[in-house]
VONU-713058 format. One record per residue (C-alpha): residue in one letter; x, y, z. Coordinates in Angstrom, 1 decimal, decimal comma. Layout:
// residues N
<site residu="A" u="X" v="Y" w="Z"/>
...
//
This chain:
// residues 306
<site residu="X" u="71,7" v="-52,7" w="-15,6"/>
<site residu="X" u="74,7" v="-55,1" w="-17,1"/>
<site residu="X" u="77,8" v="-53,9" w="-18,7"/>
<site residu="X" u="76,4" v="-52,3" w="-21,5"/>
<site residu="X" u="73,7" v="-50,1" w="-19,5"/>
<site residu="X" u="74,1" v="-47,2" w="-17,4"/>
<site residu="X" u="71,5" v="-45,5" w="-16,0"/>
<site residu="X" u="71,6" v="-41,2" w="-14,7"/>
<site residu="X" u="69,1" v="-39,8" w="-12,3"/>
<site residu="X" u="68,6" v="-38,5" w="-8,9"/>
<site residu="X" u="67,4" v="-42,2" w="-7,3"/>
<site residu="X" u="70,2" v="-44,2" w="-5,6"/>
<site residu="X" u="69,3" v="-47,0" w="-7,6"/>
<site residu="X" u="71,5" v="-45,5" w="-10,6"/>
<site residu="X" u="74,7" v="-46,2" w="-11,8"/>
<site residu="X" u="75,2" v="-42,2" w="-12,2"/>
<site residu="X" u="73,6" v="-40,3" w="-9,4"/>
<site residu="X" u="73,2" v="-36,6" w="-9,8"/>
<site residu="X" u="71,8" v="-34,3" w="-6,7"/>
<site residu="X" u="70,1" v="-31,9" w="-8,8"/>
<site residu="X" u="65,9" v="-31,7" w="-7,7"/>
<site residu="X" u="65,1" v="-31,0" w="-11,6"/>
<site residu="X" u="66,1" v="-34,3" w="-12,1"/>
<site residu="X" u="63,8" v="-37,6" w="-12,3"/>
<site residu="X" u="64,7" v="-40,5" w="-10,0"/>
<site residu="X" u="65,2" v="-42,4" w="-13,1"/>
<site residu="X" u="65,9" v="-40,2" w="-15,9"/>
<site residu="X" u="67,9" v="-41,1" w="-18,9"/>
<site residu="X" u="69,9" v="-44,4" w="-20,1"/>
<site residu="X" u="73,2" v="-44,9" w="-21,8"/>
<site residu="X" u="73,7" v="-47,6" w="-23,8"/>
<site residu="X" u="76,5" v="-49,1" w="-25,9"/>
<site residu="X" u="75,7" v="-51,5" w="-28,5"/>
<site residu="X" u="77,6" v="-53,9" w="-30,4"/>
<site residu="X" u="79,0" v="-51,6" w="-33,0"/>
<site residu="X" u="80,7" v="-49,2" w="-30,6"/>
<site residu="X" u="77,8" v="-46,6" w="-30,7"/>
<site residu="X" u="76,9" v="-45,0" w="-27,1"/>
<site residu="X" u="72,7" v="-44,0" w="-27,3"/>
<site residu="X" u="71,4" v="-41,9" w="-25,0"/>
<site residu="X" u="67,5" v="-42,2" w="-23,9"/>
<site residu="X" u="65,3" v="-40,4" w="-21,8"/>
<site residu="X" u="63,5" v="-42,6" w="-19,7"/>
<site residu="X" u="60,2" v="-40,2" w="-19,1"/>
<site residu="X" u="62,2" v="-37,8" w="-17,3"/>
<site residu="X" u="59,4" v="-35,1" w="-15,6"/>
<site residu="X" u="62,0" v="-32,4" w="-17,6"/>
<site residu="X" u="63,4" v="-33,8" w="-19,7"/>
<site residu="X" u="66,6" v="-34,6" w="-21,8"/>
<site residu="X" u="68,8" v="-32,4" w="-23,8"/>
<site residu="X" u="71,8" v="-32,4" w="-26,2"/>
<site residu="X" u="73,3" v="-29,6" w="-27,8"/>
<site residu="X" u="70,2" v="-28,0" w="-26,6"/>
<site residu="X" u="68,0" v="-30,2" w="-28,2"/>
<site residu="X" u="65,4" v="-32,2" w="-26,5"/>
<site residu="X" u="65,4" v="-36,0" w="-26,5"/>
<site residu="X" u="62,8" v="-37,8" w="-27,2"/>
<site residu="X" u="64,0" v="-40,8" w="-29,5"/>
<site residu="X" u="67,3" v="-42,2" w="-28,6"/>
<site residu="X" u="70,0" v="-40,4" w="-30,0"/>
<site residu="X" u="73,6" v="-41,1" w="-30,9"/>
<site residu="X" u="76,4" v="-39,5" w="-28,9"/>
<site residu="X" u="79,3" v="-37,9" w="-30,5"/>
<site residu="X" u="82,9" v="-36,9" w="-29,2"/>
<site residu="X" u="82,4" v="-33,0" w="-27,1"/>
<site residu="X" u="78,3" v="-33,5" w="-26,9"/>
<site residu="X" u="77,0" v="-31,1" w="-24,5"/>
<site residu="X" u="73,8" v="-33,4" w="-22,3"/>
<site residu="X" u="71,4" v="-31,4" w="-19,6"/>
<site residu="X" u="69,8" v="-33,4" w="-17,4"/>
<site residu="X" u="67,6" v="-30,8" w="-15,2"/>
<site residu="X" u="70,2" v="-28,2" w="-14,4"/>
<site residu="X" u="73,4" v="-30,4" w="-14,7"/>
<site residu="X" u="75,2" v="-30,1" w="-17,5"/>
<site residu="X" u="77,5" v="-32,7" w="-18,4"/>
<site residu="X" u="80,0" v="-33,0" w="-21,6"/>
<site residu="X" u="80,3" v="-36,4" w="-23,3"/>
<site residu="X" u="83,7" v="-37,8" w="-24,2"/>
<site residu="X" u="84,4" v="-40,6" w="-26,9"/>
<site residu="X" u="87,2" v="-40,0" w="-29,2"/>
<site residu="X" u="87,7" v="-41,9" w="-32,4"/>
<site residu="X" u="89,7" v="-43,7" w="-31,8"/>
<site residu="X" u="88,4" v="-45,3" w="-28,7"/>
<site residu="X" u="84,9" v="-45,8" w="-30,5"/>
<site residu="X" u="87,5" v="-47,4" w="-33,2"/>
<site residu="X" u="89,4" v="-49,8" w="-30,7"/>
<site residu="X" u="85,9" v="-51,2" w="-29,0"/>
<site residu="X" u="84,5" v="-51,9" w="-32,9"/>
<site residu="X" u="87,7" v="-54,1" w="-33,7"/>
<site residu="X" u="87,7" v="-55,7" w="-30,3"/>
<site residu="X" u="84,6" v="-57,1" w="-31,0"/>
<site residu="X" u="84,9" v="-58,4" w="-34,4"/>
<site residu="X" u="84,1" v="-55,0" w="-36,1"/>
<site residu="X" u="85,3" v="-53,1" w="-39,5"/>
<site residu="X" u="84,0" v="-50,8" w="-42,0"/>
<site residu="X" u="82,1" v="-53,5" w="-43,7"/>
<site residu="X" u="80,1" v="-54,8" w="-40,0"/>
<site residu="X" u="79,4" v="-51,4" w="-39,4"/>
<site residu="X" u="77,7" v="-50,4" w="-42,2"/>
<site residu="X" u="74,8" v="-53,3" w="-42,2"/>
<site residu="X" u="74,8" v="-54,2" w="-38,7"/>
<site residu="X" u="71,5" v="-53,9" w="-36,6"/>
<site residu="X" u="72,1" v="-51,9" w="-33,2"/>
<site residu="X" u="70,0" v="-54,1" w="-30,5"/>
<site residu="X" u="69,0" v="-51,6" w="-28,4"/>
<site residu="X" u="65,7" v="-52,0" w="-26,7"/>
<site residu="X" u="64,6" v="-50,6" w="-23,9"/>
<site residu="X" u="61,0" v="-51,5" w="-21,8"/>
<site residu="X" u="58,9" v="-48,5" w="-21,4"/>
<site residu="X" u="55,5" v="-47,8" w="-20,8"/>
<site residu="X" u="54,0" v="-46,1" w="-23,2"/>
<site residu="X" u="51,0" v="-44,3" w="-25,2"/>
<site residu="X" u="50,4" v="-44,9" w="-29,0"/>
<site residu="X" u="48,0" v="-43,0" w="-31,3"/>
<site residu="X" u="46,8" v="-44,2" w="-34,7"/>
<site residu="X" u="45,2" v="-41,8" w="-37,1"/>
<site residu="X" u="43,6" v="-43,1" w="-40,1"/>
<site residu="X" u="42,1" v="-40,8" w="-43,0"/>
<site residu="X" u="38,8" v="-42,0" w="-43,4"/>
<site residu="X" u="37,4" v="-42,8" w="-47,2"/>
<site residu="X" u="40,9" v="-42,0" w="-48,9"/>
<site residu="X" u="40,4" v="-45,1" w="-51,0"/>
<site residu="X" u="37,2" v="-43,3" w="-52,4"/>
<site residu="X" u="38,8" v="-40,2" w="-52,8"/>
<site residu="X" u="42,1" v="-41,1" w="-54,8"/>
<site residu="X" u="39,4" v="-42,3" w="-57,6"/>
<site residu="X" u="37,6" v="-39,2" w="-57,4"/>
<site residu="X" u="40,9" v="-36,4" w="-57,8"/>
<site residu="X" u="43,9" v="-35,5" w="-60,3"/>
<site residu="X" u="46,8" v="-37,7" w="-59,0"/>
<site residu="X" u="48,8" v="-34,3" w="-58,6"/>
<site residu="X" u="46,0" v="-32,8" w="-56,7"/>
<site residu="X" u="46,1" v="-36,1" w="-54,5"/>
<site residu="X" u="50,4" v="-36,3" w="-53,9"/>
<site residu="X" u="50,1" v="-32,4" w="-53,0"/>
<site residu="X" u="47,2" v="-33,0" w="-50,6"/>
<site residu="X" u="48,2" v="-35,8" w="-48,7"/>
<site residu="X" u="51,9" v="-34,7" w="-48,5"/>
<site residu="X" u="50,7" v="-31,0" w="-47,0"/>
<site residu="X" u="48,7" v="-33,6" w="-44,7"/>
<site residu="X" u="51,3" v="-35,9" w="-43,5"/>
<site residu="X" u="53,6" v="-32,3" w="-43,0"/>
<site residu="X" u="51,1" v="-30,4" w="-41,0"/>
<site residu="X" u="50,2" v="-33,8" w="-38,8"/>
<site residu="X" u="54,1" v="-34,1" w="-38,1"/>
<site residu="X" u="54,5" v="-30,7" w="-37,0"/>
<site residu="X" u="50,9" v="-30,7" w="-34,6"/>
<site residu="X" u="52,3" v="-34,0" w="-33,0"/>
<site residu="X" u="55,7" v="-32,6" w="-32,6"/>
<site residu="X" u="53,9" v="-29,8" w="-30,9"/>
<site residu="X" u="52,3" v="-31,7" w="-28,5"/>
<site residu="X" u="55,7" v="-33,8" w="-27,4"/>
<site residu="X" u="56,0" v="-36,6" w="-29,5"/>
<site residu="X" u="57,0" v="-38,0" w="-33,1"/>
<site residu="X" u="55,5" v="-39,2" w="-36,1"/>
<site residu="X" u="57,0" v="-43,1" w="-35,3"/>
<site residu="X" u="55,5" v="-44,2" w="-39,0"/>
<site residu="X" u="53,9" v="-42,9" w="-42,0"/>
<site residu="X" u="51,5" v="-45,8" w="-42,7"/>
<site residu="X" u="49,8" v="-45,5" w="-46,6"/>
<site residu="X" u="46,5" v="-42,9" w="-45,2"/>
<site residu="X" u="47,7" v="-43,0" w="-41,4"/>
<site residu="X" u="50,4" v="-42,0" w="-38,9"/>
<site residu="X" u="51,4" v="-43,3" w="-35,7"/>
<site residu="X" u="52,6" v="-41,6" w="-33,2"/>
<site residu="X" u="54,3" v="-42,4" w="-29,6"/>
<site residu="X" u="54,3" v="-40,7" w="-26,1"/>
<site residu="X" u="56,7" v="-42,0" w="-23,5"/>
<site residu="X" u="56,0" v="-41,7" w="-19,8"/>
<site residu="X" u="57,8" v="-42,3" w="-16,5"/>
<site residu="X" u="59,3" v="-45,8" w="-15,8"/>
<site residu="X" u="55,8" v="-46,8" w="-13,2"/>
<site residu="X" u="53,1" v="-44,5" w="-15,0"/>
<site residu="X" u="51,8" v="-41,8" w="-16,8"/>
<site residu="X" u="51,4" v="-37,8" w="-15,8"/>
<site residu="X" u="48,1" v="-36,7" w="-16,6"/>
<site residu="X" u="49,4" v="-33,8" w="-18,2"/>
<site residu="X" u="51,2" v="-35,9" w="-21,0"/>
<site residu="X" u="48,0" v="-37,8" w="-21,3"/>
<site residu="X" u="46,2" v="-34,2" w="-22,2"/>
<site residu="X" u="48,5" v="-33,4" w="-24,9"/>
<site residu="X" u="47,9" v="-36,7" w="-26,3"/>
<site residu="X" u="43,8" v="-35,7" w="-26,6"/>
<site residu="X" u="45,0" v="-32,3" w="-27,7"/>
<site residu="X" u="46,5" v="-33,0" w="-30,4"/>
<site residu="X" u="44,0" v="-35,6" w="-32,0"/>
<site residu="X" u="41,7" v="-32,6" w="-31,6"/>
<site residu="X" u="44,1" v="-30,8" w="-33,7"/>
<site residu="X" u="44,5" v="-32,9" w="-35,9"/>
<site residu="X" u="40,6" v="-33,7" w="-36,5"/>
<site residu="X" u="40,6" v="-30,2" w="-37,2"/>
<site residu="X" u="43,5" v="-29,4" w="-39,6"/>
<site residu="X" u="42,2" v="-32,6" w="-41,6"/>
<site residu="X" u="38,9" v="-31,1" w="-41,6"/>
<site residu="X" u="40,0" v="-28,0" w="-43,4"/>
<site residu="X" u="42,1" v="-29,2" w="-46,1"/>
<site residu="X" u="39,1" v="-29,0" w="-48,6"/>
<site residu="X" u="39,2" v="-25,5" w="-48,0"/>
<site residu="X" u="43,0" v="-25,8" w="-49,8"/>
<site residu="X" u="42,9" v="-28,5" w="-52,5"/>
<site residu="X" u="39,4" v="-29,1" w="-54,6"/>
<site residu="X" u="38,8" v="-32,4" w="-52,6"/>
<site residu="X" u="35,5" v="-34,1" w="-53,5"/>
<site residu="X" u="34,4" v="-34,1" w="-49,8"/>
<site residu="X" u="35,8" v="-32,4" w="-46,5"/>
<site residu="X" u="38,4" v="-34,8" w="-44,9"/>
<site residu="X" u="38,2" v="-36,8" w="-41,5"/>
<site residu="X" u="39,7" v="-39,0" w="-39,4"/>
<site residu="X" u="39,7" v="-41,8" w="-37,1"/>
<site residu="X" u="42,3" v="-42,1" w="-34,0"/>
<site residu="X" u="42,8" v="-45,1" w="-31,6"/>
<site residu="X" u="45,5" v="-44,0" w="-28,6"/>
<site residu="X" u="46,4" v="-47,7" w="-26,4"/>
<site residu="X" u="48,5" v="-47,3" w="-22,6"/>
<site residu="X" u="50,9" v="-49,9" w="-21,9"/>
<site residu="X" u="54,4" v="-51,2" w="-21,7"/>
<site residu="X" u="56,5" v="-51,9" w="-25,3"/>
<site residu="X" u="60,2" v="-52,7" w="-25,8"/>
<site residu="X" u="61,0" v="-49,5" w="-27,4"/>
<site residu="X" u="64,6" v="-49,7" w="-29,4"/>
<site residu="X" u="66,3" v="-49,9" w="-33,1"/>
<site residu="X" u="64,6" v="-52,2" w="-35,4"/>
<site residu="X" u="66,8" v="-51,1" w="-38,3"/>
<site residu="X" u="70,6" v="-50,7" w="-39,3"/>
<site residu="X" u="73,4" v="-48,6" w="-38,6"/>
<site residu="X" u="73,1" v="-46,6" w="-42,3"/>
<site residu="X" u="69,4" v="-46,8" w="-41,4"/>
<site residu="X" u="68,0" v="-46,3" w="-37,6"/>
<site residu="X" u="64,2" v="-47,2" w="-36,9"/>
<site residu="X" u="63,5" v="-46,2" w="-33,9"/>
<site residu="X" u="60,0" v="-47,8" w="-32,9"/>
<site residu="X" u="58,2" v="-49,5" w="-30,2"/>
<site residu="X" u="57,4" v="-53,4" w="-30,2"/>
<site residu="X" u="54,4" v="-55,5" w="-28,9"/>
<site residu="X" u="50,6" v="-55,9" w="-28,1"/>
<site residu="X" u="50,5" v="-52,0" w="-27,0"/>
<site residu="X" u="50,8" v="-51,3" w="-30,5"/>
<site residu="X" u="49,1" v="-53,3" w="-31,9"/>
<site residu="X" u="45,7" v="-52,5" w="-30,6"/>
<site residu="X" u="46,5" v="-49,0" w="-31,2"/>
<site residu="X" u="45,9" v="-50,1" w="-34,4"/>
<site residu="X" u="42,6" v="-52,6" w="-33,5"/>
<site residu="X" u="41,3" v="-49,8" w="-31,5"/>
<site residu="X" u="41,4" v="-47,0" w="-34,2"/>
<site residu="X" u="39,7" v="-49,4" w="-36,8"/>
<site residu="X" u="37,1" v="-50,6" w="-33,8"/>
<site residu="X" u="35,7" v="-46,6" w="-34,7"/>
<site residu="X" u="34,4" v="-47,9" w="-38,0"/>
<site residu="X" u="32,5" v="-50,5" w="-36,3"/>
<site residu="X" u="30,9" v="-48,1" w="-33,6"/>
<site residu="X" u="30,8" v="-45,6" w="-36,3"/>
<site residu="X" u="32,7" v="-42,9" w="-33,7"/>
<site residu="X" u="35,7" v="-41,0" w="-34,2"/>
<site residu="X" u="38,1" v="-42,1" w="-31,2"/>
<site residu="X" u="38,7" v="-45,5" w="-29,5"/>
<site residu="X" u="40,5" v="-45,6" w="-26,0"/>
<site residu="X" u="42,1" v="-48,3" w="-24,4"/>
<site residu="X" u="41,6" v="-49,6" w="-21,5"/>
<site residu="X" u="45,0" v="-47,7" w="-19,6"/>
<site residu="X" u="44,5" v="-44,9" w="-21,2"/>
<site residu="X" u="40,9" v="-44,2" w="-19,9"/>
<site residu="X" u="42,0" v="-45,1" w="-16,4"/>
<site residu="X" u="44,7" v="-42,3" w="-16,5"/>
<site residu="X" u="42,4" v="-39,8" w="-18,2"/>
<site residu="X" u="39,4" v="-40,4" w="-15,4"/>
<site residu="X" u="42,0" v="-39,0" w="-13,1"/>
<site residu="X" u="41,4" v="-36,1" w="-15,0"/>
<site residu="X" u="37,7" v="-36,1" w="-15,3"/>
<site residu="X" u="36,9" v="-38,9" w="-18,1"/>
<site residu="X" u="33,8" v="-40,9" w="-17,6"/>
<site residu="X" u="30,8" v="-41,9" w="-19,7"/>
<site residu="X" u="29,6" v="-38,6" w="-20,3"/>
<site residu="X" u="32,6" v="-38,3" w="-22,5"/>
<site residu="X" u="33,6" v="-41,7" w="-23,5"/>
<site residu="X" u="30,9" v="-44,8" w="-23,4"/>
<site residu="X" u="32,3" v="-48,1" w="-22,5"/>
<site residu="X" u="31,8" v="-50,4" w="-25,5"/>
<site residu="X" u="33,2" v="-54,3" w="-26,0"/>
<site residu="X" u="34,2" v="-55,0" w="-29,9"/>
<site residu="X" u="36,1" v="-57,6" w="-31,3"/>
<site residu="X" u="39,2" v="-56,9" w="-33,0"/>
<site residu="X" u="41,2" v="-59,0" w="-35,2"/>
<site residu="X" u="43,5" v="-61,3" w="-33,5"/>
<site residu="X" u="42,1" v="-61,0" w="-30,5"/>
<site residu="X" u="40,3" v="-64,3" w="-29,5"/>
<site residu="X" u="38,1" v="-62,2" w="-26,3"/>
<site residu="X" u="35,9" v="-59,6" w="-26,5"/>
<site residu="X" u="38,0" v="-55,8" w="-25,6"/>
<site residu="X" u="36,7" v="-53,3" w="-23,6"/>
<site residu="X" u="37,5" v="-49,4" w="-25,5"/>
<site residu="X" u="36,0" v="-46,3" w="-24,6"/>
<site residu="X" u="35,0" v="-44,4" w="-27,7"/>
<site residu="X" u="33,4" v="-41,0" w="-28,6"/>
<site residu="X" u="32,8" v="-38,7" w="-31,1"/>
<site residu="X" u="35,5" v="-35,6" w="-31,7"/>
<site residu="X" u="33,0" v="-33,1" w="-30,1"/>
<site residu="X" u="32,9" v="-35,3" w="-27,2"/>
<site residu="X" u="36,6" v="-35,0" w="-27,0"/>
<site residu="X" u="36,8" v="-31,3" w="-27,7"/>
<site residu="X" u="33,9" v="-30,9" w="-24,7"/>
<site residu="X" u="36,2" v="-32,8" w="-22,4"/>
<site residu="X" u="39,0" v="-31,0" w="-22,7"/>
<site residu="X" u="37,4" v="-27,6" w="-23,0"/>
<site residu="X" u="36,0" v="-28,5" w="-19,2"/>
<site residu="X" u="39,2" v="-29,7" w="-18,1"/>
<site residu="X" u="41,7" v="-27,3" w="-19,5"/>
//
């Protein structure tokens, strides 16, 4: 991986090989960037990552006496201060670099990303009490977080009226159980937004629009050292985005991509469920293929596969 990457799993490709079965083949990364910081990421591991007990699923700084669990190994990490200090001032570092430096980390994943989108919220902030509209889409943006947190992902941006979220899979593909939860929790979702009329006096019951795109992204810190952002970059994300606003063109509720519909016909997807459907999307100079349906179509599919 280069001097600055070590990788931990139970392949004998890695630079830290661990016999434990529990354990992917490739299952988690260390990396130290320029500022002395060691990150630890999962890498799609079947069971995941923990520190302190907590599971990884963004990369996380490690501190001096962290406890990590990779399957049923437990491991402590050890970085005293003043090592992390002597590594900062060998190359070039001090209080001043640390606190507005970028930490390049980035790290080439495949991935899944879903874009929800409330649909007329334009229309509606013209039609409600300003406070009525801060309390409504603030309960919103809470209760999305926690369903996609349920479901084994993070909210990656909070985006005006929509949220993107990201799933990461194994280093060659996608389980088809990850690729379930994504589906479950848009159907969640649909229906949480659906009943916040029944809370706040909204002029019309809520909905939305989701776009989920399968592919690979260089996943790493686009922000600073005071300020982490943690996000994925590329074309994969991107038409997340194209695809969810393609659902206002076909006048459906949920766009897939092309990936994504591969993996979930392993699982019984096909037309019945999702039609095929070529739209153009901005940027885009060709015609893309998305698969797109309507939420009961989704909550029928999974009700038959679950």
């Amino acid at each position: 991986m280069g001097e600055h990457c070590w990788t931990v799993g139970r392949g004998d490709d890695n630079n830290f090989v661990l016999p434990d079965r529990w354990i992917s083949r490739n299952h988690a990364m260390l990396q130290i960037t320029d500022n002395g910081k060691f990150y630890l990421i999962d890498l799609g591991s079947r069971n995941g990552t923990f520190v302190n007990g907590r599971r990884v699923s963004i990369p996380v700084v490690l501190h001096d006496n962290d406890l990590i669990t990779f399957g049923q190994t437990e491991l402590q990490f050890f970085w005293p201060t003043d090592a992390a200090l002597a590594i900062d001032k060998t190359i070039g570092g001090g209080v001043g670099r640390e606190s507005t430096a970028t930490a390049m980390l980035h790290v080439r994943q495949l991935i899944s990303v879903m874009v929800i989108d409330i649909r007329d919220f334009t229309v509606m902030t013209r039609q409600i009490d300003e406070k009525i509209h801060s309390e409504a889409i603030g309960t919103w943006f809470r209760r999305a977080g926690e369903i996609i947190g349920q479901y084994g992902s993070w909210v990656d941006k909070y985006i005006g009226d929509a949220v993107m979220a990201v799933w990461i899979h194994g280093k060659e593909e996608a389980d088809q159980a990850s690729m379930i939860q994504i589906l479950q929790a848009v159907s969640t979702l649909a229906e949480m937004t659906g009943q916040m009329h029944r809370q706040f006096p909204l002029p019309f019951p809520l909905r939305i629009g989701a776009g989920i795109n399968t592919g690979y992204a260089m996943v790493g810190n686009t922000g600073s050292n005071d300020h982490p952002d943690y996000t994925p970059l590329g074309d994969t994300v991107n038409a997340a985005f194209r695809l969810e606003s393609s659902t206002k063109q076909l006048g459906l509720d949920i766009a897939l991509g092309e990936t994504t519909y591969k993996y979930l016909q392993k699982a019984g997807a096909d037309d019945q469920y999702f039609q095929r459907f070529t739209v153009e999307m901005k940027g885009y100079e060709r015609l893309i293929t998305t698969h797109a349906g309507t939420f009961t179509d989704l909550d029928r599919f999974l009700a038959e596969t679950l």
